[in-house]
N, C-alpha and C positions, 0 to 999 in steps of 0.2 A: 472513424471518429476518434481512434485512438492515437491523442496528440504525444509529442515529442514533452517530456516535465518529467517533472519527482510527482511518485505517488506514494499515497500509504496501502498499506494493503495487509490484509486480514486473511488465513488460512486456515487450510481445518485437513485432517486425515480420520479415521476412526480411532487414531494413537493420541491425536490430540489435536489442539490451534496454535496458532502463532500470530505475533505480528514483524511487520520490517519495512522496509523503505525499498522503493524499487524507482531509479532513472532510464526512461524509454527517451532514445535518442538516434532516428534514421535509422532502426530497423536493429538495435545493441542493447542490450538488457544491460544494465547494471544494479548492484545493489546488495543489502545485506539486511541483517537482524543482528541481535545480540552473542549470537555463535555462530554464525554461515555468512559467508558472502556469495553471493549469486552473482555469474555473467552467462551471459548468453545472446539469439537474436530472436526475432521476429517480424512477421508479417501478416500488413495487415489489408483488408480486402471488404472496400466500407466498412459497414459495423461491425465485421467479423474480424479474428484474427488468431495467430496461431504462435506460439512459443515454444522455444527449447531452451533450454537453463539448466546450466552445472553448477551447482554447488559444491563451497568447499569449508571444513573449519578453520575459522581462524581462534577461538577462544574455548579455551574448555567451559564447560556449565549443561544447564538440560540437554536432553537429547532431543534429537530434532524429527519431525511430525512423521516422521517414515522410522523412526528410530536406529538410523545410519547415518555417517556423517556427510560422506558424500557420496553425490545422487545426481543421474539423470532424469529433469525433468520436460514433461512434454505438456503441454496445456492447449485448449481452443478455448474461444468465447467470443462474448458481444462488448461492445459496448455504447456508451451516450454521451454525451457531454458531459455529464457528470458522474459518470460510474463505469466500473468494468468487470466482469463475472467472467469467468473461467473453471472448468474440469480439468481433470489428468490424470497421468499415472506416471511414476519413478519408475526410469528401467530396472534395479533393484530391487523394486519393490509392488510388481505392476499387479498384488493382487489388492491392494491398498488405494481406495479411491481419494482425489485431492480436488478440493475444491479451494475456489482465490476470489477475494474482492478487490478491486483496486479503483481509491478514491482522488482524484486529486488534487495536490498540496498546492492552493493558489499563489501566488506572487505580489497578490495585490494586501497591500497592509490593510489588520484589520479595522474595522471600524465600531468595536465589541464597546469601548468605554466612548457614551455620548460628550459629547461638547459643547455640553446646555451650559449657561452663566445662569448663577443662581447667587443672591445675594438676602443678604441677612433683610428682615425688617425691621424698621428703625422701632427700637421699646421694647420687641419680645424677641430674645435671639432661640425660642424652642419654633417660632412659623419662617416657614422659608415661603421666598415669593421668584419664581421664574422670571 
């Protein structure tokens, strides 16, 4: 269930959380955060599925959730159509558990501001009439 798109995805270690952008594309990891960019692949096997991701800095700022810059990471997990969960560990760092959400960034515009027509009534402009 784990489709080919941009996801957001949320991270955590005992060091700390983060957030980043990660594109899944035929089995290629890409993606980054605000100091790391990740590539890597994966495979997936129905709802299950499994990663490997190298990280690397590209910007100075925080330290990143292993508190090294770069990092081999391994992860499994599930997912649904609309979510995805993952554990792991850094080989640098493999006493340091990692945990990953990843949601996906739809394509479809949103539809957040209605497109009700609402017009004044005539004498009182404080009543509005649908």
């Amino acid at each position: 269930m784990l489709r080919n798109g941009s996801y957001s995805v949320w991270f955590r270690t005992p060091q700390g959380e983060g957030t980043g952008i990660v594109e899944l594309n035929d089995g290629k990891v890409t993606g980054g955060d605000t100091v790391l960019a990740y590539t890597g692949s994966y495979v997936v096997d129905g709802d299950k599925f499994t990663a490997c991701i190298a990280t690397e800095r590209h910007t100075q700022g925080q330290p990143s959730v292993f508190g090294i810059d770069n990092f081999d990471l391994t992860v499994s997990g599930r997912s649904t159509p609309t979510m995805a969960s993952c554990t792991g560990t850094a080989k640098q760092a493999p006493d340091l558990a990692f945990e990953a959400v990843l949601i996906p960034i739809s394509d479809e515009p949103s539809n957040a501001a209605p497109q009700a027509s609402r017009r004044w009534t005539k004498g009182n402009a404080t009543r509005w009439r649908a």
